[in-house]
Each structure stands twice: as C-alpha cells, then as structure tokens.
Phi, psi and omega in degrees: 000330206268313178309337184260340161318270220292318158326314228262328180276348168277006177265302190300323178311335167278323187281329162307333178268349161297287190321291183324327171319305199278278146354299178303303184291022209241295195307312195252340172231315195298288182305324169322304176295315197282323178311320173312341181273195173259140167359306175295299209283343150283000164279309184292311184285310191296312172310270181321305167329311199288332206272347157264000176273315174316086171207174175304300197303308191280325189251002141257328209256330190282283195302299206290302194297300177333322165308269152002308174293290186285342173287324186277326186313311203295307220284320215264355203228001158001271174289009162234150185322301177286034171259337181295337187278330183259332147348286159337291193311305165322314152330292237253306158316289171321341195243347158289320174285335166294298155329334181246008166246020182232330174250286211287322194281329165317313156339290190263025144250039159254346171292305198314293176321332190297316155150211196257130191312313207262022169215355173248189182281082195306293173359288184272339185266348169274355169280311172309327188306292186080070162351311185280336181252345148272349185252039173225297177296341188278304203297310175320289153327298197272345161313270209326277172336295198278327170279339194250340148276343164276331180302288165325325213244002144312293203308282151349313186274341216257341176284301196292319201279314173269017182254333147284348183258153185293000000 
C-alpha cells in the first residue's frame, strides 16, 4: 500500500506540474505573443492552439489526471502527515479547473465559433473574445496550479521524510 501512496502522490505532483507548466507558458510566452499580432493572425493561432491542446493525452493524464491523481493520494494518505498538504493541493487545483471551465474555456470556444479567420470578421471576433479577462483567470489559474504543485511536493518531501523514521 505505501507503494501506490507514494506512486499515486508522485503521479499527481507531476501531473499537477504539467498542468502548471502549460498554463505558465500560456501566461509568459504564448499570450504575451500573440498580443503583438494583428487580428488574423490572433485568431488564426489561438483557435488552432486550442483545438490542439483539446487531445486525450492533455485533458486526461494532464487536466483532468491531476485531479485523480492527488484525490487516490489523499485517499491512500488517510493516516498520514502528508494528507493535510494534499488536501490543500486538491482544493486549490480543483478551483483552478473550475476556473478554467467556467472562463477560459468558454472563451475560447466562443472564439472557435466565430469561423474561420480567413472569412469572418477577425476584428469583432478578437474583441468579443475579451483578451484581458482570459489572460487575467489563465494568471489565476496557473498561481493556483503552481502553488498546488509546490504543496504536493511538500507533501512528497513530508511522505519521504515518515518513511524514514523508524
């Protein structure tokens, strides 16, 4: 049993550290960039990211697995020092995915809806999009995300640490 503990809590800590991973770029390079561009070409790029970020790999073992992950940690972790810390994480992770099922994905599948950049109005649909209020919950999120992957890796070090002691 302490083996599938401590697997199941290093599988959410990595997967929780994707997600953040992902998020952060989203936060520090992907939007940054795409702000420089002209309409089309933020339309054109953001739409295609999303709709390839949208896969199995990423939204189960990443968004999705994270969760899962840190919920059989917590279950597997009952009786122990690190459940209050995987607790946290679990919260704090959940409300980031709530946040991002609640803002960013709408966004950006109202952006998705809008068509194909190269016959609608790129203008009105990157405005309609509201830039400022997705790259202000992706910042939320990935704090969120990111704080809850250091937590887990508290958790890890506080698993390791009662696992040593006689």
């Amino acid at each position: 049993m302490n083996g599938l503990r401590v697997a199941s809590l290093m599988a959410a800590t990595m997967t929780t550290g994707l997600v953040a991973g992902v998020y952060g770029i989203y936060a520090n390079a992907f939007m940054p960039g795409l702000a420089k561009t002209d309409d089309r070409t933020f339309v054109g790029a953001f739409t295609a990211v999303d709709r390839a970020i949208v896969n199995p790999l990423f939204l189960g073992l990443g968004f999705v697995g994270a969760l899962l992950f840190t919920g059989l940690a917590g279950l597997l972790s009952l009786k122990e020092k690190a459940l209050p810390w995987i607790a946290v994480a679990f919260v704090l992770y959940l409300v980031s995915m709530i946040l991002t099922i609640a803002v960013n994905v709408p966004l950006n599948d109202a952006l998705k809806a809008a068509g194909d950049p190269s016959t609608i109005d790129v203008t009105a649909a990157r405005a309609a999009f509201d830039e400022a209020r997705w790259v202000t919950f992706n910042l939320v999120r990935t704090l969120l995300a990111l704080v809850s992957f250091g937590i887990l890796g508290w958790a890890l070090y506080l698993t390791g640490k009662s696992a040593a002691q006689p």
